[in-house]
C-alpha positions in Angstrom: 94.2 12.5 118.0 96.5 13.6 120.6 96.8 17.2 119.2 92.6 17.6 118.2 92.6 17.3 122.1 94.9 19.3 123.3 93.4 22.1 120.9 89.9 21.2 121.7 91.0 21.7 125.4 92.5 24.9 124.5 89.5 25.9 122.9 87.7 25.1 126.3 89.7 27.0 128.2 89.8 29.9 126.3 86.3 29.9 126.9 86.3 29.2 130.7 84.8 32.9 132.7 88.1 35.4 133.5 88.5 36.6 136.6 85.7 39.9 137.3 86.9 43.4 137.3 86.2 46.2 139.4 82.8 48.2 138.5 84.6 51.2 137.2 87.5 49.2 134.5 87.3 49.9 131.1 88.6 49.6 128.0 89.0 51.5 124.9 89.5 50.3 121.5 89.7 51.4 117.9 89.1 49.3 115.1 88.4 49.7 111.2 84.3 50.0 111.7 81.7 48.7 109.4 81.0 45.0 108.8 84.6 44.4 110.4 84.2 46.0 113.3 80.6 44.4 113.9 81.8 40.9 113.9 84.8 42.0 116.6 81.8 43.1 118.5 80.4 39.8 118.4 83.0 37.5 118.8 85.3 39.6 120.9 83.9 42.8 122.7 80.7 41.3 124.1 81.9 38.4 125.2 84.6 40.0 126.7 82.6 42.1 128.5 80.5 39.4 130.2 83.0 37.6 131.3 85.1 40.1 132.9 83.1 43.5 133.7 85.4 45.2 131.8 83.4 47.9 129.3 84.3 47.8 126.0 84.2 51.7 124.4 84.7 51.5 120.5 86.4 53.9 118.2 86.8 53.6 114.5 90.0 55.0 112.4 91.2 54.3 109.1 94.5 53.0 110.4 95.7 57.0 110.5 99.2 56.4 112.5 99.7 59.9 113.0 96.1 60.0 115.7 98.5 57.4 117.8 101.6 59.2 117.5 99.8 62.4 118.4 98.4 61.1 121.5 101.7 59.6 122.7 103.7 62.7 121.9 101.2 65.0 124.1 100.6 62.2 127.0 96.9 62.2 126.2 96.4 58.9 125.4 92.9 57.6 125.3 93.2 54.3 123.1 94.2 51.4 125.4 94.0 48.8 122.4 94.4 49.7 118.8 93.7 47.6 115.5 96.3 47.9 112.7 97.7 46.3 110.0 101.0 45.0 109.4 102.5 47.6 107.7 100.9 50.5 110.4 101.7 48.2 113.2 105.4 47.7 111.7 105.8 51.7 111.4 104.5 52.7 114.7 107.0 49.8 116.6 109.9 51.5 114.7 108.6 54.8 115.8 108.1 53.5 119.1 104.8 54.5 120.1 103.1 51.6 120.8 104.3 48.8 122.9 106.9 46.0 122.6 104.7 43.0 123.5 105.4 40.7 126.8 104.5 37.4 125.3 104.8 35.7 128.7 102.6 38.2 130.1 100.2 37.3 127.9 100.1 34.1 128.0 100.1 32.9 124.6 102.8 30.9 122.4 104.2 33.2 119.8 105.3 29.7 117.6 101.4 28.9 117.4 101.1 32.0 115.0 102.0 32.7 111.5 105.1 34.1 110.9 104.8 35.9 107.7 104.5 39.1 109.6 106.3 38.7 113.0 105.9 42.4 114.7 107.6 42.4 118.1 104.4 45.2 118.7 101.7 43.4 117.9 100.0 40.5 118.7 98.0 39.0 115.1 94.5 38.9 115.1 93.5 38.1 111.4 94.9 37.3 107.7 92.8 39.1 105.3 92.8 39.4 101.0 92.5 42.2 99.5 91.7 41.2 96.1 89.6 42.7 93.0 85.6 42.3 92.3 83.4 43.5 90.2 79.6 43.3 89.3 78.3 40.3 87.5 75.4 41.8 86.6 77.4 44.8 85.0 80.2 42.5 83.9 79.5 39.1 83.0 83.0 37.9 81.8 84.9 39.9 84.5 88.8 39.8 84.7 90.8 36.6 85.7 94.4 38.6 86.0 95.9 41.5 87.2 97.0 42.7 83.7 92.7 43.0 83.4 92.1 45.0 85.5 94.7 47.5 84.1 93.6 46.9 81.0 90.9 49.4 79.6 90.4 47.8 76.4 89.4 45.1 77.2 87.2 46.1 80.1 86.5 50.1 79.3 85.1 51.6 82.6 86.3 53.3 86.1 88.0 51.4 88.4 87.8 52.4 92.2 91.1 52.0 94.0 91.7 52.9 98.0 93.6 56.5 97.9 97.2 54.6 99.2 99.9 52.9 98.0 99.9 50.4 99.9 99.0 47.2 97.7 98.7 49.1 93.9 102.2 49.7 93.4 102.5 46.3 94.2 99.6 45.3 91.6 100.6 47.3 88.9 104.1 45.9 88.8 102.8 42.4 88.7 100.5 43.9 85.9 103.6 44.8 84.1 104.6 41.1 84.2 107.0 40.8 87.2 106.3 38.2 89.0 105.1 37.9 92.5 108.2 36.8 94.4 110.0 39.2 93.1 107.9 42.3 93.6 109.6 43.7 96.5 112.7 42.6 95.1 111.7 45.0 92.0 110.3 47.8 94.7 113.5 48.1 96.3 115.2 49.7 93.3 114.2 53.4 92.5 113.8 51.9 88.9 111.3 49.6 90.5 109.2 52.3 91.9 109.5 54.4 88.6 108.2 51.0 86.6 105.0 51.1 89.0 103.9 54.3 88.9 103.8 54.3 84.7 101.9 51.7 84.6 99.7 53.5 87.2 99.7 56.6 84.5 97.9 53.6 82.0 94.7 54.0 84.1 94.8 57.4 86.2 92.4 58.9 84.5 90.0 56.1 85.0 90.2 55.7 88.4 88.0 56.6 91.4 89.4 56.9 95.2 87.7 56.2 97.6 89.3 56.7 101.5 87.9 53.9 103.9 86.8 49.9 103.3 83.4 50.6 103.2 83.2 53.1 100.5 84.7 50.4 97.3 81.7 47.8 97.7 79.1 50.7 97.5 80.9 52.4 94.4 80.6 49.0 92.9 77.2 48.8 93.8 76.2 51.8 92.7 77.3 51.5 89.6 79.9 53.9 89.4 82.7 52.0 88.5 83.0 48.5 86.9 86.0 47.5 89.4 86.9 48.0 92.6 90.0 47.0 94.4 88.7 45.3 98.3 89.1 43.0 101.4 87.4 39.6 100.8 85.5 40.0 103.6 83.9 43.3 102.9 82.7 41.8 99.6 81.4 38.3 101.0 79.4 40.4 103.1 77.8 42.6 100.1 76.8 38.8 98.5 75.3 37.5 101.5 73.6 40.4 103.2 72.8 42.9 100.2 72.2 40.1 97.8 75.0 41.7 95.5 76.1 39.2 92.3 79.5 40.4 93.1 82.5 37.9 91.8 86.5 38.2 93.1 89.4 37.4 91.0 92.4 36.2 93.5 95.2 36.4 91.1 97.9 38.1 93.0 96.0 38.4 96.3 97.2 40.9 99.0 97.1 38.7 102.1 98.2 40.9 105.0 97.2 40.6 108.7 95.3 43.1 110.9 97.1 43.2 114.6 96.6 43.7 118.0 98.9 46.9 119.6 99.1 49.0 122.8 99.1 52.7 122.7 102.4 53.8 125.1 101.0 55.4 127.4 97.8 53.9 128.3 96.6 53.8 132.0 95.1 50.7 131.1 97.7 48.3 129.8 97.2 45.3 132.1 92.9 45.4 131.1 94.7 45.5 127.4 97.1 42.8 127.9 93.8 40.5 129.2 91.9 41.7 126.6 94.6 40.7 123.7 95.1 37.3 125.4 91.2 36.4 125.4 90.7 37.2 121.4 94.0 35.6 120.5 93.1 32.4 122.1 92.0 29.7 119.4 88.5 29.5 120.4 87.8 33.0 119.7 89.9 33.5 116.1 87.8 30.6 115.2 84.5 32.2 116.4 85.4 35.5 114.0 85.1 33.6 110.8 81.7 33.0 111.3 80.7 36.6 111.5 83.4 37.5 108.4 86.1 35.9 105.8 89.1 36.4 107.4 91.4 34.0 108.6 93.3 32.8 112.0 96.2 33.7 112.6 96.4 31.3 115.5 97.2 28.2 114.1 95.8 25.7 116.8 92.4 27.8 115.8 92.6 26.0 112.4 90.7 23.1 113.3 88.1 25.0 114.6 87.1 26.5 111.8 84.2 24.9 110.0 85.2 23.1 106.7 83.1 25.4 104.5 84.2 28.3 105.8 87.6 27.6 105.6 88.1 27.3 102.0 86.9 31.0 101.5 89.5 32.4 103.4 92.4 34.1 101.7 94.6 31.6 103.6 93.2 28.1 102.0 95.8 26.5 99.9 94.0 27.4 96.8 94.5 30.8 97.2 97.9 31.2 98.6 99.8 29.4 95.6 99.8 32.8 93.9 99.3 35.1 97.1 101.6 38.3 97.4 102.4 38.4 100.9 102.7 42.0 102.4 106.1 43.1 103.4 106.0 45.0 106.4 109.8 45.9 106.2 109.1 47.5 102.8 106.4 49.5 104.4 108.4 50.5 106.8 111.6 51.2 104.9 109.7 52.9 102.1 106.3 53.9 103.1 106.9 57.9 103.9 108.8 58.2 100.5 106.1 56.5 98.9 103.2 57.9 100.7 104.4 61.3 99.5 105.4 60.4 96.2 101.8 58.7 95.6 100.2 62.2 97.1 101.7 64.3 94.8 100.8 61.8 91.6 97.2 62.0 92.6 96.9 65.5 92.5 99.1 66.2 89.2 
């Protein structure tokens, strides 16, 4: 009882009016767009806004590190805030182009949040799944394991896959039967890396790319493909809003989280810094899942979440007994080899 009211009064709090701003603060921040994006708006921008004066600008990427490494390296930075994901967030620390996070100055404590993915630049926001779907309509009995979807066989058809690395070399080695503890163990070793791109040759000529989040749901709904590989939230949103009889299979889910980071450079760090602390606070992680299916990374926001809600989310216990978390060491270890290497396969 004693810690459903101390969260409850965090959760209060969080929600308590911040001091107002000067007329003329702003803030700009850069986030993934669509459906994603939208539901930041509501839970985080808006209210934001309200409460402290502060203007909100949005920009949308794709998570393109070298747009933040070319504003730092010319001193024209004009993101004050920018979304990433682990591995992106884990890559530009290393580079050291965003900023090393002063927890204190936040405000928050770092304990309270899930340390799968601690980045020393990035505050978390959200644990997402990438997972596969496909069309019930088109595909009845769809696939229940990762071997499936690699298997043209048994389910003929294209399969749409995001143009990265990131997260199929990792599939396609669990399709090859290693299992998913040891996949970065396995990715480590050139052999590894040589094991997951052949199996990638089984299906390359069946495969559509497709460049940002939004672009796999519509494939799948237009019938271009019978698979697609996607964030869990991006396809709960295509079944409630578009009416879509789309089905996921969470063997072998990709659970990663997106982050909060700081540009160096920006003119506006101490509006970011308020910023970060007001959607990392319970209350408002909580309020996300409402709008889309990803989880808090917040623990004390747990309790918040409604009961129904919370056992969609990549996170619930049900999924996470075969989850494969992202490394963001790997990534950043690996990923320029691999990026290039994965380039120059697509195009052979």
């Amino acid at each position: 009882m004693n810690r459903f009211l101390k969260v409850a009064a965090q959760a209060v709090i969080a929600l308590l009016p911040l001091a107002p701003a000067l007329a003329d603060d702003q803030l700009r921040i850069v986030s993934f767009g669509g459906v994603y994006q939208s539901a930041e708006r509501k839970t985080y921008y808006e209210p934001f806004a309200k409460e402290t004066g502060i203007k909100i600008i949005e920009d949308e990427y794709n998570g393109e590190i070298a747009k933040v490494r070319a504003m730092v390296k010319s001193k024209t930075v004009t993101w004050d805030v920018a979304h990433a994901d682990a591995g992106q967030a884990a890559e530009m620390c290393a580079e050291g182009i965003i900023e090393v996070i002063d927890w204190k100055r936040l405000g928050l404590d770092r304990s309270k949040f899930t340390d799968q993915e601690k980045n020393d630049c990035g505050v978390p926001n959200n644990a997402y799944g990438y997972i596969i779907a496909w069309d019930k309509d088109k595909l009845p009995n769809g696939p229940a394991t990762m071997a499936d979807f690699f298997d043209l066989r048994k389910f003929p058809g294209k399969r749409a896959i995001q143009k990265t690395p990131w997260g199929i070399i990792e599939w396609a080695l669990v399709a090859d039967g290693v299992a998913v503890k040891d996949v970065y163990k396995v990715l480590r070793t050139r052999e590894g890396v040589d094991q997951a791109f052949k199996k990638l040759d089984t299906i390359k000529k069946d495969v559509v790319w497709f460049t940002t989040n939004a672009q796999g749901p519509q494939l799948l709904a237009d019938g271009q493909v019978v698979m697609v590989t996607a964030t869990s939230g991006r396809i709960l949103e295509a079944i409630k809003n578009s009416g879509k009889h789309f089905e996921m299979m969470w063997d072998a889910p990709l659970v990663s989280t997106t982050l909060w980071t700081i540009p160096k450079g920006t003119s506006h760090q101490d509006e970011a810094y308020k910023f970060i602390s007001f959607a990392a606070s319970p209350a408002r992680q909580a309020g996300l899942t409402q709008y889309i299916n990803y989880g808090p990374t917040n623990m004390d926001a747990i309790p918040l979440v409604d009961p129904g809600i919370l056992r969609n989310l990549a996170t619930s216990p049900e999924h996470m007994q075969n989850a494969l978390l992202i490394d963001p060491s790997f990534w950043t270890d690996n990923g320029e080899e691999l990026r290039q290497r994965f380039t120059a396969w697509v195009s052979k």
